[in-house]
N, C-alpha and C positions, 0 to 999 in steps of 0.2 A: 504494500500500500504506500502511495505517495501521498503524503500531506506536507501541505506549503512548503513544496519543494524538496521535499526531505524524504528519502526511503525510511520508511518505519524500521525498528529493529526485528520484531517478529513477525515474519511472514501471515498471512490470513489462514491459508492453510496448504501444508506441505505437506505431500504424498510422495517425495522423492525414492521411498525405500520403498514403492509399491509399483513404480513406473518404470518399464523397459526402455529404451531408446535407440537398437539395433534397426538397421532399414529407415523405414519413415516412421519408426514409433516415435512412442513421447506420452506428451500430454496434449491431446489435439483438439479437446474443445469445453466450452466454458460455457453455462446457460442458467440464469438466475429466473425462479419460478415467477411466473406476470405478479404474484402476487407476493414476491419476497419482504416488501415492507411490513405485512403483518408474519408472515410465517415462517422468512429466515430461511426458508431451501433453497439450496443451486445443485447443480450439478453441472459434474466431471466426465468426461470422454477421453481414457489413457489407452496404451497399450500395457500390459505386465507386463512382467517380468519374462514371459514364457511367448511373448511377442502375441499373445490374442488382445481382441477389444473388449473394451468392457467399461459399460456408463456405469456411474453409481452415486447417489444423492444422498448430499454433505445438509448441515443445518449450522446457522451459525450459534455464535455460543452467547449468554447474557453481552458481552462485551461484544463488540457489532465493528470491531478488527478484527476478530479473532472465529476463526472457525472449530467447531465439537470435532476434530477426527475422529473419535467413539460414535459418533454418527451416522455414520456409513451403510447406507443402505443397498446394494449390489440390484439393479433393476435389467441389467445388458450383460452377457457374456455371447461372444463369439470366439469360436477356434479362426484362427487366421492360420492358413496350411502356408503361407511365406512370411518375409520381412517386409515386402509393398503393399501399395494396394489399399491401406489401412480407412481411407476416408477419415471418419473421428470428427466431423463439425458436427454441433448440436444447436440446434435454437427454436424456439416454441412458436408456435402457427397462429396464426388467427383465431382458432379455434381451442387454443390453451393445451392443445399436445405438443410434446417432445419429438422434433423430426432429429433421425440419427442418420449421416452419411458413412453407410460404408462401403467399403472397396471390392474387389471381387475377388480375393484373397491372394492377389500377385502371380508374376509372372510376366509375361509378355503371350498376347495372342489369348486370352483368356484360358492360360493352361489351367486352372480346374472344372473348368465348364461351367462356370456360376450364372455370367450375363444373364442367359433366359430362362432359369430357372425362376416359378415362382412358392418353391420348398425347400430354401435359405434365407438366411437373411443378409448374405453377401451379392454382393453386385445391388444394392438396394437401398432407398431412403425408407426406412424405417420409423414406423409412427408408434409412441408409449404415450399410455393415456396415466400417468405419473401418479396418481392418485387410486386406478383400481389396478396396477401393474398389467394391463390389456395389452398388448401388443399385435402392431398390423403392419401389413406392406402399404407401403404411399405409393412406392413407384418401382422399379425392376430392371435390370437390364443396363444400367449402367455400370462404370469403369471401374472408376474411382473418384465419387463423387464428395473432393476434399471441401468444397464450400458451396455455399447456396445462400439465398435470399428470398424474402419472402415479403411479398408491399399489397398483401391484404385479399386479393385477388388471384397474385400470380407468386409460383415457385419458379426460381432461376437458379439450374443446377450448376456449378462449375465442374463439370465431367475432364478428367486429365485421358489423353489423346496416347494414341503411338505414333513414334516416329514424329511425325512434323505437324500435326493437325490436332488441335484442342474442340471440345463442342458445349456449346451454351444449350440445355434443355429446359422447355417453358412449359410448363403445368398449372393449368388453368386450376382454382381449388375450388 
Protein backbone atom coordinates (compact mmCIF):
# COMPACT_ATOMS: atom_id res chain seq x y z
CA UNK A 1 0.00 0.00 0.00
CA UNK A 2 1.18 3.56 -0.85
CA UNK A 3 0.15 6.35 1.26
CA UNK A 4 1.21 9.80 0.75
CA UNK A 5 3.90 8.78 -1.10
CA UNK A 6 5.33 6.20 1.14
CA UNK A 7 5.28 2.39 0.67
CA UNK A 8 3.76 1.05 3.99
CA UNK A 9 5.83 -1.34 5.89
CA UNK A 10 3.43 -4.32 5.82
CA UNK A 11 2.23 -5.55 2.83
CA UNK A 12 -2.00 -6.00 2.64
CA UNK A 13 -1.44 -9.28 2.09
CA UNK A 14 1.35 -11.75 1.13
CA UNK A 15 0.90 -15.11 -0.22
CA UNK A 16 4.57 -15.21 -1.44
CA UNK A 17 5.05 -18.89 0.07
CA UNK A 18 1.83 -20.07 -1.69
CA UNK A 19 2.64 -18.71 -5.31
CA UNK A 20 4.66 -20.45 -8.05
CA UNK A 21 6.36 -18.33 -10.78
CA UNK A 22 7.95 -20.97 -13.25
CA UNK A 23 6.47 -20.02 -17.03
CA UNK A 24 3.99 -17.28 -16.82
CA UNK A 25 2.96 -18.13 -13.20
CA UNK A 26 2.76 -15.66 -10.56
CA UNK A 27 0.00 -13.90 -9.05
CA UNK A 28 -2.04 -12.91 -12.10
CA UNK A 29 -5.11 -11.37 -10.94
CA UNK A 30 -6.79 -9.14 -8.30
CA UNK A 31 -10.63 -8.49 -7.88
CA UNK A 32 -12.31 -6.60 -4.91
CA UNK A 33 -16.02 -7.84 -4.28
CA UNK A 34 -18.60 -4.72 -5.92
CA UNK A 35 -19.49 -4.70 -2.54
CA UNK A 36 -16.09 -4.64 -0.47
CA UNK A 37 -16.96 -1.59 1.57
CA UNK A 38 -19.36 -3.28 3.71
CA UNK A 39 -18.00 -6.83 3.44
CA UNK A 40 -14.11 -6.76 3.13
CA UNK A 41 -13.76 -9.72 0.23
CA UNK A 42 -11.39 -9.80 -2.66
CA UNK A 43 -9.82 -12.07 -4.27
CA UNK A 44 -6.75 -13.61 -5.76
CA UNK A 45 -5.83 -15.56 -9.07
CA UNK A 46 -2.12 -17.25 -8.52
CA UNK A 47 -0.42 -20.18 -9.82
CA UNK A 48 1.02 -22.78 -6.90
CA UNK A 49 3.50 -23.80 -6.39
CA UNK A 50 2.86 -27.01 -8.53
CA UNK A 51 2.21 -24.55 -11.58
CA UNK A 52 -1.86 -25.13 -11.42
CA UNK A 53 -4.50 -22.06 -11.17
CA UNK A 54 -6.23 -21.47 -8.56
CA UNK A 55 -8.72 -18.29 -7.35
CA UNK A 56 -9.31 -18.16 -3.62
CA UNK A 57 -11.15 -15.26 -1.44
CA UNK A 58 -9.02 -13.33 1.14
CA UNK A 59 -11.30 -10.87 3.72
CA UNK A 60 -9.76 -8.01 5.07
CA UNK A 61 -8.87 -7.88 8.63
CA UNK A 62 -10.50 -5.16 11.41
CA UNK A 63 -7.52 -2.94 10.27
CA UNK A 64 -8.42 -2.02 6.55
CA UNK A 65 -4.37 -2.34 5.55
CA UNK A 66 -4.11 -5.24 6.53
CA UNK A 67 -5.50 -8.51 5.19
CA UNK A 68 -6.81 -12.05 7.44
CA UNK A 69 -4.55 -14.76 5.53
CA UNK A 70 -6.53 -17.31 7.89
CA UNK A 71 -9.09 -16.39 5.57
CA UNK A 72 -8.68 -18.04 2.66
CA UNK A 73 -11.35 -19.41 1.14
CA UNK A 74 -10.15 -21.99 -2.08
CA UNK A 75 -13.21 -21.27 -4.75
CA UNK A 76 -11.00 -22.40 -8.33
CA UNK A 77 -8.58 -25.04 -8.78
CA UNK A 78 -7.37 -26.17 -12.17
CA UNK A 79 -4.55 -28.62 -13.11
CA UNK A 80 -2.58 -26.74 -15.64
CA UNK A 81 -0.80 -29.82 -17.80
CA UNK A 82 2.24 -26.87 -18.73
CA UNK A 83 4.01 -23.67 -17.42
CA UNK A 84 1.99 -21.23 -20.35
CA UNK A 85 -1.17 -20.62 -21.00
CA UNK A 86 -2.19 -19.66 -17.59
CA UNK A 87 -4.67 -16.75 -18.32
CA UNK A 88 -5.28 -15.73 -14.36
CA UNK A 89 -7.33 -12.03 -14.88
CA UNK A 90 -10.28 -11.83 -12.70
CA UNK A 91 -12.86 -9.17 -12.59
CA UNK A 92 -16.65 -9.08 -11.66
CA UNK A 93 -19.51 -8.44 -14.51
CA UNK A 94 -22.36 -6.49 -14.40
CA UNK A 95 -24.13 -8.95 -13.08
CA UNK A 96 -21.94 -9.40 -9.71
CA UNK A 97 -20.12 -12.75 -10.99
CA UNK A 98 -16.41 -13.43 -10.92
CA UNK A 99 -15.34 -13.84 -14.79
CA UNK A 100 -11.84 -16.04 -14.50
CA UNK A 101 -9.43 -16.02 -17.69
CA UNK A 102 -7.89 -19.11 -18.37
CA UNK A 103 -5.56 -20.52 -20.69
CA UNK A 104 -5.65 -23.63 -22.60
CA UNK A 105 -3.08 -25.36 -20.50
CA UNK A 106 0.18 -24.48 -22.80
CA UNK A 107 1.87 -25.60 -25.51
CA UNK A 108 1.88 -24.36 -28.99
CA UNK A 109 -0.98 -25.54 -31.45
CA UNK A 110 -3.32 -26.35 -28.62
CA UNK A 111 -1.39 -29.47 -27.72
CA UNK A 112 -3.89 -30.76 -25.08
CA UNK A 113 -6.86 -30.31 -27.13
CA UNK A 114 -8.78 -27.88 -24.61
CA UNK A 115 -9.92 -25.00 -27.20
CA UNK A 116 -13.30 -26.65 -28.19
CA UNK A 117 -14.00 -28.47 -25.50
CA UNK A 118 -16.86 -27.40 -23.55
CA UNK A 119 -15.94 -30.34 -20.31
CA UNK A 120 -12.94 -28.05 -18.83
CA UNK A 121 -12.46 -25.30 -17.68
CA UNK A 122 -9.20 -24.60 -19.70
CA UNK A 123 -9.21 -22.67 -22.95
CA UNK A 124 -12.35 -20.71 -21.06
CA UNK A 125 -13.74 -17.52 -19.24
CA UNK A 126 -15.02 -18.98 -16.43
CA UNK A 127 -18.09 -17.56 -14.43
CA UNK A 128 -18.33 -18.18 -10.18
CA UNK A 129 -21.20 -16.82 -8.61
CA UNK A 130 -18.89 -16.08 -5.20
CA UNK A 131 -21.50 -16.34 -2.92
CA UNK A 132 -23.32 -19.94 -3.75
CA UNK A 133 -19.79 -21.35 -5.02
CA UNK A 134 -21.82 -22.04 -8.76
CA UNK A 135 -19.77 -22.33 -11.36
CA UNK A 136 -20.35 -21.89 -15.24
CA UNK A 137 -18.68 -21.44 -18.62
CA UNK A 138 -19.12 -17.75 -20.19
CA UNK A 139 -17.24 -18.55 -23.01
CA UNK A 140 -14.90 -21.43 -24.65
CA UNK A 141 -12.57 -21.88 -27.17
CA UNK A 142 -10.02 -19.44 -26.51
CA UNK A 143 -6.08 -19.40 -26.15
CA UNK A 144 -5.01 -17.66 -23.50
CA UNK A 145 -7.33 -15.32 -22.58
CA UNK A 146 -4.75 -13.18 -20.08
CA UNK A 147 -7.13 -9.92 -19.84
CA UNK A 148 -10.42 -8.79 -20.66
CA UNK A 149 -12.94 -5.93 -20.14
CA UNK A 150 -16.17 -5.49 -19.45
CA UNK A 151 -18.24 -1.68 -20.06
CA UNK A 152 -21.69 -3.17 -19.03
CA UNK A 153 -22.90 -4.50 -22.31
CA UNK A 154 -19.89 -5.90 -23.90
CA UNK A 155 -16.99 -8.46 -22.92
CA UNK A 156 -13.45 -7.61 -24.68
CA UNK A 157 -11.38 -10.62 -24.51
CA UNK A 158 -7.59 -10.15 -24.94
CA UNK A 159 -6.83 -13.70 -26.49
CA UNK A 160 -2.60 -14.11 -26.99
CA UNK A 161 -2.16 -15.31 -30.73
CA UNK A 162 0.67 -17.78 -32.30
CA UNK A 163 3.25 -16.77 -34.05
CA UNK A 164 2.52 -13.18 -35.34
CA UNK A 165 -1.34 -12.56 -34.98
CA UNK A 166 -3.05 -11.53 -31.49
CA UNK A 167 -7.30 -11.45 -31.51
CA UNK A 168 -9.66 -9.10 -29.67
CA UNK A 169 -13.09 -11.23 -28.96
CA UNK A 170 -16.47 -9.39 -28.30
CA UNK A 171 -19.26 -10.81 -26.38
CA UNK A 172 -22.25 -9.29 -26.25
CA UNK A 173 -23.79 -10.17 -22.29
Amino acid sequence: IVENGTVLGTPFLDITGLVGTTGEGGLLGLAFHPGYGSNGRFFVSYTDKSGDSRVVEYAVSADPDIATPGSARPLLFVDQPASNHNGGMIAFGPDGKLYVGLGDGGGSGDAFNQGQRSDTLLATITRLDVDSGQTSLFAYGVRNPWRFSVDGQRFYIGDVGQGSREEVDVIST
